[in-house]
C-alpha positions as CSV (number, residue, x, y, z in Angstrom):
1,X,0.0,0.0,0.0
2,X,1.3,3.4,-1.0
3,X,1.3,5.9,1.8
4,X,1.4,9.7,0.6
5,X,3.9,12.1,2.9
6,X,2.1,15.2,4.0
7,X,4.4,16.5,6.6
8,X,7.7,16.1,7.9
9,X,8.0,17.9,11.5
10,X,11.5,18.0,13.3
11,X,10.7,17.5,17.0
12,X,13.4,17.3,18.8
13,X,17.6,17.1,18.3
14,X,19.9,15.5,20.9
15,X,23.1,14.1,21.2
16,X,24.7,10.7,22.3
17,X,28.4,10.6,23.5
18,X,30.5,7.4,23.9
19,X,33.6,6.5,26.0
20,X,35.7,6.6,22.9
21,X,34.9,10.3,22.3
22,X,32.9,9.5,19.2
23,X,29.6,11.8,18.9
24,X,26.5,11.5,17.6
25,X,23.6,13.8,16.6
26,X,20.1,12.6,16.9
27,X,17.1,14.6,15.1
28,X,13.7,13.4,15.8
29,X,10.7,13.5,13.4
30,X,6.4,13.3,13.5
31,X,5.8,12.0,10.0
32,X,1.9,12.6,9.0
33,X,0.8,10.0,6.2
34,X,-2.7,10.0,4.2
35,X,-4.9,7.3,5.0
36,X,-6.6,5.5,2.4
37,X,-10.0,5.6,3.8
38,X,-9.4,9.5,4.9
39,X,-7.9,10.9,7.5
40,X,-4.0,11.0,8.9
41,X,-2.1,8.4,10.4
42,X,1.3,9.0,12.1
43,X,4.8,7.6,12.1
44,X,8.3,8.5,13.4
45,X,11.4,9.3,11.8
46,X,15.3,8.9,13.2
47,X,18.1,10.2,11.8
48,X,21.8,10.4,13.4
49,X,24.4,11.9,11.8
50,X,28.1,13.6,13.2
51,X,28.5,16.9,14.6
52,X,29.9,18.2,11.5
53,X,26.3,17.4,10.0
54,X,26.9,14.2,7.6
55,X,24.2,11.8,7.7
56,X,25.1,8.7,8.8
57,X,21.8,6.5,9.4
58,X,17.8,7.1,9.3
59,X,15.0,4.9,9.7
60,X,11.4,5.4,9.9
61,X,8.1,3.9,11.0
62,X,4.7,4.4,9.0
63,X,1.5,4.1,10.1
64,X,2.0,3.5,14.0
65,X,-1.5,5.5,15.1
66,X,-4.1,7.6,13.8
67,X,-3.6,10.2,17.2
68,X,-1.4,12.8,16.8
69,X,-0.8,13.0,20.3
70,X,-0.4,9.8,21.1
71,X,2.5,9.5,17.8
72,X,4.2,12.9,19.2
73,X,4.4,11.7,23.0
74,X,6.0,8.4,21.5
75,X,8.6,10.7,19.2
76,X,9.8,12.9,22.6
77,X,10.0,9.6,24.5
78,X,12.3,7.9,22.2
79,X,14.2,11.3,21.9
80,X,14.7,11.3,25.8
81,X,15.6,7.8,25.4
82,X,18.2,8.4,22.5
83,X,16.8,5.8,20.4
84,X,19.3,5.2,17.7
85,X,17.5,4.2,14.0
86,X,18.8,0.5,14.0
87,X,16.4,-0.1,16.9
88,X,13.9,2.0,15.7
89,X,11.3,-0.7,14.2
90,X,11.8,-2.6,17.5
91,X,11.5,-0.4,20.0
92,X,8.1,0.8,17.9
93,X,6.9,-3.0,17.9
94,X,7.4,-3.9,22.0
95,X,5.3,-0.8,22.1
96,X,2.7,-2.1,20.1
97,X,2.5,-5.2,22.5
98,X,2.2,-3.1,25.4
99,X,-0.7,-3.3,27.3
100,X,-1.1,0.5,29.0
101,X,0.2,1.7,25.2
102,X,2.7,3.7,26.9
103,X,6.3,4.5,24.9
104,X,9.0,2.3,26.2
105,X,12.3,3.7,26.7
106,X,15.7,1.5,25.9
């Protein structure tokens, strides 16, 4: 199924630094797609890149929720959690299994 991009909305930008001295810069994004039968549904996207600004990695989700809210409280919650785009897709699927529905941070 083809999903159509309506909007792309950076949230939030944060940083992860390692023992080794190696940096990373995480940016955050709400991704708004057009569902089929009408109306929006919501995804996340992660992208890290160096501090010089070179992207290094991104990953996205489509489709996780039709709530804004609920896709935009995930998004700060993996940003808080630094959530790097290799886990992406599986920190968004033991999230699904949740019972309370609540963002899990790794």
């Amino acid at each position: 199924m083809h999903k159509q991009l309506l909007q792309e909305e950076h949230i939030e930008t944060t940083t992860v630094a390692y023992d080794d001295g190696t940096e990373w810069v995480l940016d955050f994004y709400l991704q708004s797609f057009e569902c089929p039968g009408g109306g929006d549904v919501y995804g996340i996207k992660v992208s890290r890149s160096t501090v010089d600004g070179v992207l290094t990695e991104s990953d996205k989700t489509f489709a996780i929720t039709e709530s804004r809210a609920e896709a935009l409280s995930m998004v700060k919650s993996f940003a808080k959690g630094k959530v790097l785009p290799i886990s992406l897709i599986e920190v968004v699927d033991d999230w699904e299994w949740q019972e309370d529905r609540q963002p899990m941070l790794v």
